[in-house]
N, CA, C and O atoms as CSV, one atom per row, in Angstrom:
chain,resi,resn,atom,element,x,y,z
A,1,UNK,N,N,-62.199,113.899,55.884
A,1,UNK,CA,C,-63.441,113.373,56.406
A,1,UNK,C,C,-63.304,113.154,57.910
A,1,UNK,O,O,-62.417,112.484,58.438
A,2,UNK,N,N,-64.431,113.894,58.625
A,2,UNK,CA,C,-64.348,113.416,60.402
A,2,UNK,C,C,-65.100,112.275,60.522
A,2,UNK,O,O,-66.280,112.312,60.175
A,3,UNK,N,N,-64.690,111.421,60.887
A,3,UNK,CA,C,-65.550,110.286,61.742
A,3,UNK,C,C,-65.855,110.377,63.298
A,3,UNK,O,O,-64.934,110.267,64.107
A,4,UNK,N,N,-67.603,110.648,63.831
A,4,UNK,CA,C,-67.012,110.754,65.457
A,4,UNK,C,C,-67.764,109.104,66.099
A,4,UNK,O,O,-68.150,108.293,65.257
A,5,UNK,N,N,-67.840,108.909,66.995
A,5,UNK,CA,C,-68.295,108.004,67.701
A,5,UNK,C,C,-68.336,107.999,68.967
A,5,UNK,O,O,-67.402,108.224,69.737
A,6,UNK,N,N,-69.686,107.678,69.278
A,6,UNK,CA,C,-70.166,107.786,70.564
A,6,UNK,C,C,-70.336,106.652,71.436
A,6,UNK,O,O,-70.759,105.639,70.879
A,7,UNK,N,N,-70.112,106.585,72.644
A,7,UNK,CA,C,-70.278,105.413,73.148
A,7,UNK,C,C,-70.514,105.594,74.743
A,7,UNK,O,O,-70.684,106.777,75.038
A,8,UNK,N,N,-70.567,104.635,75.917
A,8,UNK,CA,C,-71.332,105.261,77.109
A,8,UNK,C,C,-72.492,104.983,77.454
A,8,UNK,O,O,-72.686,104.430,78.536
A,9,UNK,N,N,-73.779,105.386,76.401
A,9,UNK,CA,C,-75.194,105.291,76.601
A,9,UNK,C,C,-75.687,103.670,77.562
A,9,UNK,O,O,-74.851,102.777,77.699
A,10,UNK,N,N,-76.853,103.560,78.027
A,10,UNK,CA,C,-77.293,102.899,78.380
A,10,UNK,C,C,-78.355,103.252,79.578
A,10,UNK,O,O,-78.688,104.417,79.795
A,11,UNK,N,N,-78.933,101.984,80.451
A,11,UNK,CA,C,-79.814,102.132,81.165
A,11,UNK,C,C,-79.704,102.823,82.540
A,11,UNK,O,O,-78.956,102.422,83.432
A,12,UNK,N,N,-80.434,103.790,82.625
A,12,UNK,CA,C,-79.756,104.066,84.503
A,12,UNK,C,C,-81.111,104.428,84.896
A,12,UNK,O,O,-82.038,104.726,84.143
A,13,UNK,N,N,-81.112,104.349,86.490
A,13,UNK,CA,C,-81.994,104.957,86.856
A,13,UNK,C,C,-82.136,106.674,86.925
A,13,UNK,O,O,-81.342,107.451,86.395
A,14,UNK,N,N,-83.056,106.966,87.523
A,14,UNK,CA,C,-83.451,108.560,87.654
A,14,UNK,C,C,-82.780,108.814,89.055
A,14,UNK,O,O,-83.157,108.172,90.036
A,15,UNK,N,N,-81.799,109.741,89.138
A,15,UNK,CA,C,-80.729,110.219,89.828
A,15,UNK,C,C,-79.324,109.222,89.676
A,15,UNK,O,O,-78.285,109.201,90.338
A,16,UNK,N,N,-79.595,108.743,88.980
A,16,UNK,CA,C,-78.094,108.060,88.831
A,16,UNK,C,C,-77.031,109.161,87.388
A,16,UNK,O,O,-77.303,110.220,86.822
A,17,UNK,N,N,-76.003,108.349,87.302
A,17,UNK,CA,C,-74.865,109.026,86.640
A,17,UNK,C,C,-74.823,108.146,85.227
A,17,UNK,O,O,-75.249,106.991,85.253
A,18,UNK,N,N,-74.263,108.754,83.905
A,18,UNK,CA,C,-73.455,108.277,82.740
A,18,UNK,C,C,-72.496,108.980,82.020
A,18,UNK,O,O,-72.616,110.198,81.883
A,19,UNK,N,N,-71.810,108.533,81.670
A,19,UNK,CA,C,-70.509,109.151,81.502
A,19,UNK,C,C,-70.397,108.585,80.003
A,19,UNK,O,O,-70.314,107.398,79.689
A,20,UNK,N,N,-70.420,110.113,78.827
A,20,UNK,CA,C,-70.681,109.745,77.382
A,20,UNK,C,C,-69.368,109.982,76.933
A,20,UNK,O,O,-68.593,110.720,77.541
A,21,UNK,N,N,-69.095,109.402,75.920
A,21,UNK,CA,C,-67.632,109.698,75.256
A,21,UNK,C,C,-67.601,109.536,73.549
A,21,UNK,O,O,-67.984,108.624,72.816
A,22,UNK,N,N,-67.000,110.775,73.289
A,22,UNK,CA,C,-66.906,110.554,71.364
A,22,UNK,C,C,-65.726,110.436,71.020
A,22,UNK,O,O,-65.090,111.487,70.936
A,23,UNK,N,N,-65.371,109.787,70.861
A,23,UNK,CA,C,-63.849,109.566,69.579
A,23,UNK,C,C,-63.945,110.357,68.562
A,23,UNK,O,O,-65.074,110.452,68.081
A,24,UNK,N,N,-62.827,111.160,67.921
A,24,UNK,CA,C,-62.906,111.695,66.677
A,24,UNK,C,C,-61.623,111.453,65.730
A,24,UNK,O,O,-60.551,111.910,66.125
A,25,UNK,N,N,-61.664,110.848,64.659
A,25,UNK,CA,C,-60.942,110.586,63.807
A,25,UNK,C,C,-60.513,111.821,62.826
A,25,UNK,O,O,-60.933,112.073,61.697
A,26,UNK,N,N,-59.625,112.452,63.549
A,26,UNK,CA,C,-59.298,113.810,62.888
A,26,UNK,C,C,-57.922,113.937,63.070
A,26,UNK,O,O,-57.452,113.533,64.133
A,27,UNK,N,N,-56.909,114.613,61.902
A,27,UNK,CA,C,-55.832,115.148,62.274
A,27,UNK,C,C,-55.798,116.656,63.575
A,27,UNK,O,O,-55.260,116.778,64.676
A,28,UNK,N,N,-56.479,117.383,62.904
A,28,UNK,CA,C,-56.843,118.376,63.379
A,28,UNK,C,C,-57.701,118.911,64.748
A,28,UNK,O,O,-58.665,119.676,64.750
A,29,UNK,N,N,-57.124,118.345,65.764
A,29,UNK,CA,C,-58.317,118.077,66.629
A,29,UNK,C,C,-58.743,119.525,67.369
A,29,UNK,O,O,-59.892,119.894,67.609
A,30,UNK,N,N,-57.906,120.004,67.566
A,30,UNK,CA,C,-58.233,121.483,68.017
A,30,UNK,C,C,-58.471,121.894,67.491
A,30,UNK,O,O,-58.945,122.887,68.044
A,31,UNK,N,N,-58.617,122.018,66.007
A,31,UNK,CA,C,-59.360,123.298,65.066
A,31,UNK,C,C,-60.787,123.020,65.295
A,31,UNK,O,O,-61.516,123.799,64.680
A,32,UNK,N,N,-61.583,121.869,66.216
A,32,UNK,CA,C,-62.470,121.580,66.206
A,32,UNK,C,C,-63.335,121.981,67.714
A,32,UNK,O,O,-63.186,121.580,68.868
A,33,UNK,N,N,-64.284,122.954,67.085
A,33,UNK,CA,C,-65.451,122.963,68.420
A,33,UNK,C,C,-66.260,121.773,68.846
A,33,UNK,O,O,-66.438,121.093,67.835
A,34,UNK,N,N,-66.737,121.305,69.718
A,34,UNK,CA,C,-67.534,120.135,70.200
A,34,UNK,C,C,-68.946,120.429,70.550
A,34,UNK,O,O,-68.940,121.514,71.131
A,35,UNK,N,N,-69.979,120.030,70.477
A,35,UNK,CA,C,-71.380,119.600,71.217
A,35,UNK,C,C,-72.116,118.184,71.112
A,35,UNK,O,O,-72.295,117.300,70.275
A,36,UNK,N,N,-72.384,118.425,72.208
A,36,UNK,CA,C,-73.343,116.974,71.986
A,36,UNK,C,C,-74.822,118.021,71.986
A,36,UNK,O,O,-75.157,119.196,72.139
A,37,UNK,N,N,-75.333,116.792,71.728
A,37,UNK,CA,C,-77.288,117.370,71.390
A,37,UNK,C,C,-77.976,115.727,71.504
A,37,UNK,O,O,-77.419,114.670,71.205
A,38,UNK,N,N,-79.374,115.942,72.042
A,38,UNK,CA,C,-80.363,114.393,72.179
A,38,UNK,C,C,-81.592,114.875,71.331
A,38,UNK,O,O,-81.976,115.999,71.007
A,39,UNK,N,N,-82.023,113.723,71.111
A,39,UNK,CA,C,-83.196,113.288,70.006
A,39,UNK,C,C,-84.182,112.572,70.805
A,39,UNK,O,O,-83.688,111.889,71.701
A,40,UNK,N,N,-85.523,112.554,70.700
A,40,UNK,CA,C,-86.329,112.058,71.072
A,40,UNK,C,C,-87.717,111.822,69.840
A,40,UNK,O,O,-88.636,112.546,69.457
A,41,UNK,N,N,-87.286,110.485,69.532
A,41,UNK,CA,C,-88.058,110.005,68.133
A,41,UNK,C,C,-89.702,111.025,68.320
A,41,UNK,O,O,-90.484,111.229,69.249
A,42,UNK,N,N,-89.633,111.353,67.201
A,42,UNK,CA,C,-90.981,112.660,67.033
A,42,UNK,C,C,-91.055,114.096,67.164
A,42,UNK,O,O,-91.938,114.867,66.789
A,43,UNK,N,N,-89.465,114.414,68.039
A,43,UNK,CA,C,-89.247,115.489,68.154
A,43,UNK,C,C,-87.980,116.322,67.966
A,43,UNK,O,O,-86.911,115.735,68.134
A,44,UNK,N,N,-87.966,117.503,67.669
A,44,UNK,CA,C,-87.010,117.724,67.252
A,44,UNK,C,C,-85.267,117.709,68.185
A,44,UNK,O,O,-85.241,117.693,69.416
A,45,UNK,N,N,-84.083,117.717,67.415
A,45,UNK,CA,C,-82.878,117.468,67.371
A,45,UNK,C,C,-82.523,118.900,68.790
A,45,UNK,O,O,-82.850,119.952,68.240
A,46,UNK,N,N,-82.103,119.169,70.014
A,46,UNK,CA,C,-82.050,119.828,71.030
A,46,UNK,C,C,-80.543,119.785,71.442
A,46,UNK,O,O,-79.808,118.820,71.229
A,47,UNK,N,N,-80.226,120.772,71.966
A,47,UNK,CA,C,-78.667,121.379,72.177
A,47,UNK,C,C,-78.647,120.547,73.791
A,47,UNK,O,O,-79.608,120.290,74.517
A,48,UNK,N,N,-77.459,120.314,73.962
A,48,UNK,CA,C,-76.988,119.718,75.319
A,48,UNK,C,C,-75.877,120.630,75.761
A,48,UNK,O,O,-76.196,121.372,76.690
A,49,UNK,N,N,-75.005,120.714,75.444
A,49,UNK,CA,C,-73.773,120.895,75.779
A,49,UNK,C,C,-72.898,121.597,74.625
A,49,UNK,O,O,-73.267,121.434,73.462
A,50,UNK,N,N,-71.734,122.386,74.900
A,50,UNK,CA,C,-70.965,122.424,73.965
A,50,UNK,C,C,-69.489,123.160,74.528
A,50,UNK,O,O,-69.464,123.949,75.472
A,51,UNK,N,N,-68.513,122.811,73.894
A,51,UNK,CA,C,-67.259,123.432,74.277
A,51,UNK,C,C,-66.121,123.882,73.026
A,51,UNK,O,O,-65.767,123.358,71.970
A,52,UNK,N,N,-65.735,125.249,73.823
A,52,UNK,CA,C,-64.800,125.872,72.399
A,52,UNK,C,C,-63.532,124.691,72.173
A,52,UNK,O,O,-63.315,123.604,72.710
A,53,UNK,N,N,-62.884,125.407,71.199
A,53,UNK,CA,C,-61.679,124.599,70.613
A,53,UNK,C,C,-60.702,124.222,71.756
A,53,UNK,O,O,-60.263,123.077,71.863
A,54,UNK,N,N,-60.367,125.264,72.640
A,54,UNK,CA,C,-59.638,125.202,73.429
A,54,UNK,C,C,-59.729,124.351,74.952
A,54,UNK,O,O,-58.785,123.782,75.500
A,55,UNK,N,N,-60.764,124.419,75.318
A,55,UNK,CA,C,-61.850,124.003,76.332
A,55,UNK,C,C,-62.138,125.043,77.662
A,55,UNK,O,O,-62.682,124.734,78.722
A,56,UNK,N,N,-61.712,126.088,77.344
A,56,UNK,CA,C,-61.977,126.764,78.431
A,56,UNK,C,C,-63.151,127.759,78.486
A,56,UNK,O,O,-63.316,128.653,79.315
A,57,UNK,N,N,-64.119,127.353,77.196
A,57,UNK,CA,C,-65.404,127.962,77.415
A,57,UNK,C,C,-66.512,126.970,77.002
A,57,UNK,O,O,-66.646,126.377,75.931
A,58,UNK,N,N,-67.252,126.939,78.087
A,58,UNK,CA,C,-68.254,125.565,77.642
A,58,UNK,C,C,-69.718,126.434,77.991
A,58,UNK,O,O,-69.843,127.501,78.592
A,59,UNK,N,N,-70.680,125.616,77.422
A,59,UNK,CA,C,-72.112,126.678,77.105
A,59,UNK,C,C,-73.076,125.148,77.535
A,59,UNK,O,O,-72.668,123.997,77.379
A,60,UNK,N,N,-74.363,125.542,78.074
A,60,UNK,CA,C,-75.340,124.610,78.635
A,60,UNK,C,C,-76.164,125.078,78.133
A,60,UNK,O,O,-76.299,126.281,77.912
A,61,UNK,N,N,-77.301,123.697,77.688
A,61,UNK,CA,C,-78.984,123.922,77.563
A,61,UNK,C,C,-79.301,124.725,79.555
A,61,UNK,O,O,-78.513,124.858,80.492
A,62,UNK,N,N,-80.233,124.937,79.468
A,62,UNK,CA,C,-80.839,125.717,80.850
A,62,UNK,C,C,-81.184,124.003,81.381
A,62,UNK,O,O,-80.480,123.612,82.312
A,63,UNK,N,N,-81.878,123.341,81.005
A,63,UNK,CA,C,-82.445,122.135,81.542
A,63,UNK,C,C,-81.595,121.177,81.853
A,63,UNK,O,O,-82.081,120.069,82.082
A,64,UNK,N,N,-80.128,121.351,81.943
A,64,UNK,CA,C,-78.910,120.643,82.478
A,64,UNK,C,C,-78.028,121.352,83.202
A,64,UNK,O,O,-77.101,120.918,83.887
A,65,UNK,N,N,-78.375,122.522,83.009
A,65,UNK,CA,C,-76.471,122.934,83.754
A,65,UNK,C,C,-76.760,123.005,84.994
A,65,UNK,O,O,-77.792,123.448,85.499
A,66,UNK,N,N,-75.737,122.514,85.558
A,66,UNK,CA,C,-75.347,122.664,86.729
A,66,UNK,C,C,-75.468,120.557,87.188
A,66,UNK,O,O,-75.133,120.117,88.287
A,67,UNK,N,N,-76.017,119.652,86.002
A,67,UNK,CA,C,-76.309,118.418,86.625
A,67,UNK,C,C,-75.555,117.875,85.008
A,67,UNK,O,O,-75.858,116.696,84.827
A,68,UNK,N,N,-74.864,118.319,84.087
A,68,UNK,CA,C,-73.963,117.882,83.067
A,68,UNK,C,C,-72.862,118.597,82.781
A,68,UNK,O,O,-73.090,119.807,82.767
A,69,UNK,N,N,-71.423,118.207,82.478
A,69,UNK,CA,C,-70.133,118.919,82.393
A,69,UNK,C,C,-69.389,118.162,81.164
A,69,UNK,O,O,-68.957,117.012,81.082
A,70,UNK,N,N,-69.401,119.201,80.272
A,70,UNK,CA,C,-68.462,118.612,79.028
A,70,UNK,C,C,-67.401,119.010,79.252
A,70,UNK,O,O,-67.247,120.144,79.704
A,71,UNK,N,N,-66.296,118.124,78.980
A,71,UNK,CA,C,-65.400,118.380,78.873
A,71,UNK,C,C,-64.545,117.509,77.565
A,71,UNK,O,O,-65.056,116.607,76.902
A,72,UNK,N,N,-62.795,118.163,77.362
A,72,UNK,CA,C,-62.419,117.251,76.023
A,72,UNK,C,C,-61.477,117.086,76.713
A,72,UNK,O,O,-61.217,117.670,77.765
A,73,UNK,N,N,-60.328,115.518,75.678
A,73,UNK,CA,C,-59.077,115.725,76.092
A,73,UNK,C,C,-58.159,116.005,74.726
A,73,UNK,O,O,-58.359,115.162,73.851
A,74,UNK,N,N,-57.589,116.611,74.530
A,74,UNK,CA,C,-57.039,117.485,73.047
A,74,UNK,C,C,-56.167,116.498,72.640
A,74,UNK,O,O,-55.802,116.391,71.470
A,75,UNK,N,N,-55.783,115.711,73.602
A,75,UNK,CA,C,-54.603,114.654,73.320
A,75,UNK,C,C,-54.750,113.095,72.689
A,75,UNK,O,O,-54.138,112.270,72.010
A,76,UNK,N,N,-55.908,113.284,73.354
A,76,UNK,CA,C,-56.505,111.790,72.944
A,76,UNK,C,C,-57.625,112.004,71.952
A,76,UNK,O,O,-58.361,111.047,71.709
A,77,UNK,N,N,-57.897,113.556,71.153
A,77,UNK,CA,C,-58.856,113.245,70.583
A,77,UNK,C,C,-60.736,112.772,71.134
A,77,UNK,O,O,-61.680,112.193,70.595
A,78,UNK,N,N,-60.529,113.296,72.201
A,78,UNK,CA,C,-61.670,112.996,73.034
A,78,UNK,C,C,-62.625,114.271,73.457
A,78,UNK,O,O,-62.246,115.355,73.898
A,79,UNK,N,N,-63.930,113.847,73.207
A,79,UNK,CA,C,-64.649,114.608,74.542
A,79,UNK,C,C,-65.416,113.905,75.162
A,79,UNK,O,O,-65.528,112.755,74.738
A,80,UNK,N,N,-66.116,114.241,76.211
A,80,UNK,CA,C,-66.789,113.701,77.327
A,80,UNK,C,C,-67.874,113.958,77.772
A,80,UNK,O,O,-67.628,115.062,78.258
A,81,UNK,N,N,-69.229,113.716,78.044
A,81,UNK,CA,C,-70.135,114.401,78.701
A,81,UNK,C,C,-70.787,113.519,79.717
A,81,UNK,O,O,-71.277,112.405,79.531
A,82,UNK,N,N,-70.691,114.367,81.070
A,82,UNK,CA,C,-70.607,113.655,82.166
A,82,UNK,C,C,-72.054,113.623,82.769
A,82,UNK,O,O,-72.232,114.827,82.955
A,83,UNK,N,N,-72.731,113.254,83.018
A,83,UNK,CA,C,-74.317,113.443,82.809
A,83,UNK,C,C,-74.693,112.738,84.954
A,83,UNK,O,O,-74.898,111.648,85.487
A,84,UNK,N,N,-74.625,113.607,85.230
A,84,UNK,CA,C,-75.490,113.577,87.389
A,84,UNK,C,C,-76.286,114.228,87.017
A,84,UNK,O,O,-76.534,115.205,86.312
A,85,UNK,N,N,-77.052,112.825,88.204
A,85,UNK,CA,C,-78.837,113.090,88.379
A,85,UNK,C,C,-79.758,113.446,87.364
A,85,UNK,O,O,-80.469,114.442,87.237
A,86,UNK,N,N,-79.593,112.368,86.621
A,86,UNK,CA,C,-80.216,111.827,85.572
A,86,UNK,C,C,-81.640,112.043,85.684
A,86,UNK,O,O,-82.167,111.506,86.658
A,87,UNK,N,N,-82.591,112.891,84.691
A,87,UNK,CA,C,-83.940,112.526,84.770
A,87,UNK,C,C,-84.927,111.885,83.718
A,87,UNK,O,O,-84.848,112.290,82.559
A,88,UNK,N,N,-85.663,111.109,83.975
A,88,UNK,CA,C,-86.111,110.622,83.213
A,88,UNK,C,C,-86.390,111.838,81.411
A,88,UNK,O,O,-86.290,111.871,80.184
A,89,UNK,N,N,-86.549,112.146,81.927
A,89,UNK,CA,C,-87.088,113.072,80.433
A,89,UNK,C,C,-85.659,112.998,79.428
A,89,UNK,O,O,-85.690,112.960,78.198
A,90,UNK,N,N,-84.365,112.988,80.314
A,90,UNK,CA,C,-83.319,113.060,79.649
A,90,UNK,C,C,-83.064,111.703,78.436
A,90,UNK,O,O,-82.208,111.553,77.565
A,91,UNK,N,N,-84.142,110.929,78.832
A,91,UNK,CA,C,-84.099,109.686,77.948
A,91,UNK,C,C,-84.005,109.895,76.054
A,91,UNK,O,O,-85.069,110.125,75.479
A,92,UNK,N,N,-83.068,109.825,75.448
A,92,UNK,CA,C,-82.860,110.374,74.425
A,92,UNK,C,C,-81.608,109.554,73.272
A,92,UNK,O,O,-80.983,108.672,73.862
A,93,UNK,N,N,-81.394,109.651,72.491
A,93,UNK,CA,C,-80.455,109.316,71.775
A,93,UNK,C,C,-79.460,110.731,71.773
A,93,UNK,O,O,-79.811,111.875,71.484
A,94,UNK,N,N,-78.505,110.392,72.069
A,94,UNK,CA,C,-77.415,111.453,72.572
A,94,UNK,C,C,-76.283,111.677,71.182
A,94,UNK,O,O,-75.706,110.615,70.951
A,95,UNK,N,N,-76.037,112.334,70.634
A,95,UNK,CA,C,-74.859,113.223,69.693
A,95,UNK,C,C,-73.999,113.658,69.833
A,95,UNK,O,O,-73.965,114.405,70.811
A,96,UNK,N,N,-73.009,113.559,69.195
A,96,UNK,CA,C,-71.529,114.656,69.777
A,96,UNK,C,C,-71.700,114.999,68.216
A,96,UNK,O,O,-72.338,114.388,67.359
A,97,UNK,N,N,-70.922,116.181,68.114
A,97,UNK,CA,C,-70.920,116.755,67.171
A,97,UNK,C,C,-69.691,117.465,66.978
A,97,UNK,O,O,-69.104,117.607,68.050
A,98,UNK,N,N,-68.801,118.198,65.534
A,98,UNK,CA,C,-67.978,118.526,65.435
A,98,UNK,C,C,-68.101,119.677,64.476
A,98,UNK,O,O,-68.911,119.495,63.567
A,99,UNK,N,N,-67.329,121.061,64.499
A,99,UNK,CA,C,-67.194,122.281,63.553
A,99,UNK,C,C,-65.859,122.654,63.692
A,99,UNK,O,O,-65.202,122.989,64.678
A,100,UNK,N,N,-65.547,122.514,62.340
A,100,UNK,CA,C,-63.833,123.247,61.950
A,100,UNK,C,C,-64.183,124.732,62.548
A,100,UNK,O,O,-65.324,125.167,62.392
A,101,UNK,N,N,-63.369,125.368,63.111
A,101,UNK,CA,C,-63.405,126.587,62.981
A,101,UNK,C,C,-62.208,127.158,63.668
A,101,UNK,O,O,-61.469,126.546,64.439
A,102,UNK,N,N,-62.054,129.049,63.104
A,102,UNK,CA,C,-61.069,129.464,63.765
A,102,UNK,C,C,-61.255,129.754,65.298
A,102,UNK,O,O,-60.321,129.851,66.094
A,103,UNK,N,N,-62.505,129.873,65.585
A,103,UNK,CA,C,-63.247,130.745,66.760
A,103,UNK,C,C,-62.970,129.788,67.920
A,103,UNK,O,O,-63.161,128.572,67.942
A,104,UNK,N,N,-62.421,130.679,68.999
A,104,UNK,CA,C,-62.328,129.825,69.977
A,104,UNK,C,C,-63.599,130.533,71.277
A,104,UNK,O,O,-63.277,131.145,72.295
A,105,UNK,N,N,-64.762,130.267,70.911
A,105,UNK,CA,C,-66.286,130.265,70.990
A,105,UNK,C,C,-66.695,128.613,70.788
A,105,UNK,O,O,-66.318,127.675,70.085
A,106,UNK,N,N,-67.655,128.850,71.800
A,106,UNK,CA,C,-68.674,127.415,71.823
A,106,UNK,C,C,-69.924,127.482,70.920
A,106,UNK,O,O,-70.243,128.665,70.801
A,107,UNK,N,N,-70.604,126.810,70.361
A,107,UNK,CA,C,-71.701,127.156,69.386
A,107,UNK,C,C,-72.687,125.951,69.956
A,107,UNK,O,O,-72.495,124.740,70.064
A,108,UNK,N,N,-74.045,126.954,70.340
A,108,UNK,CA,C,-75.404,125.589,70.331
A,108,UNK,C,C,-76.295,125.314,69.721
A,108,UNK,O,O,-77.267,124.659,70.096
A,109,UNK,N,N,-76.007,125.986,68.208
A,109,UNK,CA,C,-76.995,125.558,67.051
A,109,UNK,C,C,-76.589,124.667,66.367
A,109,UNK,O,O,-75.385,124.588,66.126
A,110,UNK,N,N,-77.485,123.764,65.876
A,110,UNK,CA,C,-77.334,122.844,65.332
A,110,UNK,C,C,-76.512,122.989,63.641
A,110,UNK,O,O,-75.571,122.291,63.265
A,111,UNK,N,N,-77.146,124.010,62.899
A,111,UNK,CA,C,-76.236,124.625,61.776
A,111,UNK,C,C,-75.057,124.741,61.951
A,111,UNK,O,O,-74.364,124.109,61.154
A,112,UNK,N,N,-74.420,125.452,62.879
A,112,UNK,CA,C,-73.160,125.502,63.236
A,112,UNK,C,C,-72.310,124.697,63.308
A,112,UNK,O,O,-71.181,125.181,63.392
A,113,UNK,N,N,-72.415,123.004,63.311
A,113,UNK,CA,C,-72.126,121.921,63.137
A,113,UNK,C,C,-72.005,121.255,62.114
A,113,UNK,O,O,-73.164,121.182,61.707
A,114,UNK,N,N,-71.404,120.739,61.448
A,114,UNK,CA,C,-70.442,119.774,60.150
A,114,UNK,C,C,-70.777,118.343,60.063
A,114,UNK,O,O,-71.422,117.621,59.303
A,115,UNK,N,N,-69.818,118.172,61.554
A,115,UNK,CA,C,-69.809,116.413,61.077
A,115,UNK,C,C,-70.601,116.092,62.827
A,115,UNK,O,O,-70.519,116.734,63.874
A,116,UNK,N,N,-71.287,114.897,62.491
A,116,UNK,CA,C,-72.323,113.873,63.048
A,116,UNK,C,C,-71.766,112.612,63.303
A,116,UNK,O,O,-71.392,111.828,62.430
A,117,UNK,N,N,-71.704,112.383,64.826
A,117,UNK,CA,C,-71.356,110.876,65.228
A,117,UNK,C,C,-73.170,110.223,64.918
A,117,UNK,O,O,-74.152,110.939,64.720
A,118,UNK,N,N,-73.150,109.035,64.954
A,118,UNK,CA,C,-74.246,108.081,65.041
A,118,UNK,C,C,-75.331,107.928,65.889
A,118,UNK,O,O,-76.441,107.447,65.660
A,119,UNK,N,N,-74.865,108.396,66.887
A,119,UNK,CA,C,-75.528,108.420,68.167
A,119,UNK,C,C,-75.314,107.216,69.142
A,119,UNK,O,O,-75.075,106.094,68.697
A,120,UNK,N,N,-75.414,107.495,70.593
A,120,UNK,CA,C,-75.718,106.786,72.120
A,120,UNK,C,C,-77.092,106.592,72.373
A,120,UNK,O,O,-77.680,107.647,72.135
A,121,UNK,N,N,-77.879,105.685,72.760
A,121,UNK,CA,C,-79.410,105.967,73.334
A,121,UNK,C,C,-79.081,105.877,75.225
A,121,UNK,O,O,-78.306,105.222,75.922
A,122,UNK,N,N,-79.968,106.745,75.449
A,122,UNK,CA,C,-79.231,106.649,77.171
A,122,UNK,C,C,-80.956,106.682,77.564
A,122,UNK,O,O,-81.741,107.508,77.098
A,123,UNK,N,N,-81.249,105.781,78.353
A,123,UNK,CA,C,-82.235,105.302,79.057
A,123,UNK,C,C,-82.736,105.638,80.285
A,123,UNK,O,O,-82.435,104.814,81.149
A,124,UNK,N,N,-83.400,106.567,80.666
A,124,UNK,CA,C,-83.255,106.934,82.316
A,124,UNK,C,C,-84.958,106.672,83.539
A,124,UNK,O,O,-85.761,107.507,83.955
A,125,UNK,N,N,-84.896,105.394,83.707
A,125,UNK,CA,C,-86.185,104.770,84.250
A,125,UNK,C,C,-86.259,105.567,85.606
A,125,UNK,O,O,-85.227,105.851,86.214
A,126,UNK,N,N,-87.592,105.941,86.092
A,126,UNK,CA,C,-88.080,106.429,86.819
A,126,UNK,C,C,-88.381,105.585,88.144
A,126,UNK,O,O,-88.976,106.108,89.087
């Protein structure tokens, strides 16, 4: 069983920074691909970020890259998503997510994904 957990979220303004982090309770931590994804009550579940097993291939929604950077640490069981210049719209309940796999490929569908942290709500006032 994976357990992940998210933590980080909170209030910022619009151009400010947050820095998200999931714990994962896994032996196996590299057999595991990463993404986070945000929710916005009424609408549907949306890709953020994601990074292969290894970390040297990471994949972006279009409406972040270049202003969010995932990254993991293999050692600690960690990943990270580093979130500059925050915009309001980004206001969302935030996900990390986890998939066993052999593929050392990033995946941004939501199917492609297994196990579900709880979620972060990250707040971004205008």
């Amino acid at each position: 069983q994976v357990q992940l957990a998210e933590s980080g979220g909170g209030l910022v303004q619009a151009g400010g920074s947050l820095r998200l982090a999931c714990a994962a309770s896994v032996r196996t931590f590299t057999f595991y691909r990463r993404g986070w994804f945000r929710q916005v009550p009424g609408k549907a579940r949306e890709f953020v970020a994601a990074i292969s097993r290894s970390g040297g291939t990471t994949y972006y929604a279009e409406s972040v890259k270049g202003r969010f950077t995932i990254s993991r640490d293999n050692a600690n069981k960690m990943v990270h998503l580093q979130m500059n210049s925050l915009k309001p719209e980004g206001t969302a309940v935030y996900y990390c997510a986890a998939d066993f796999t052999y593929s050392d490929q990033p995946a941004g569908q939501i199917p492609a994904y297994n196990y579900w942290g709880q979620g972060t709500q990250v707040t971004v006032s205008s």
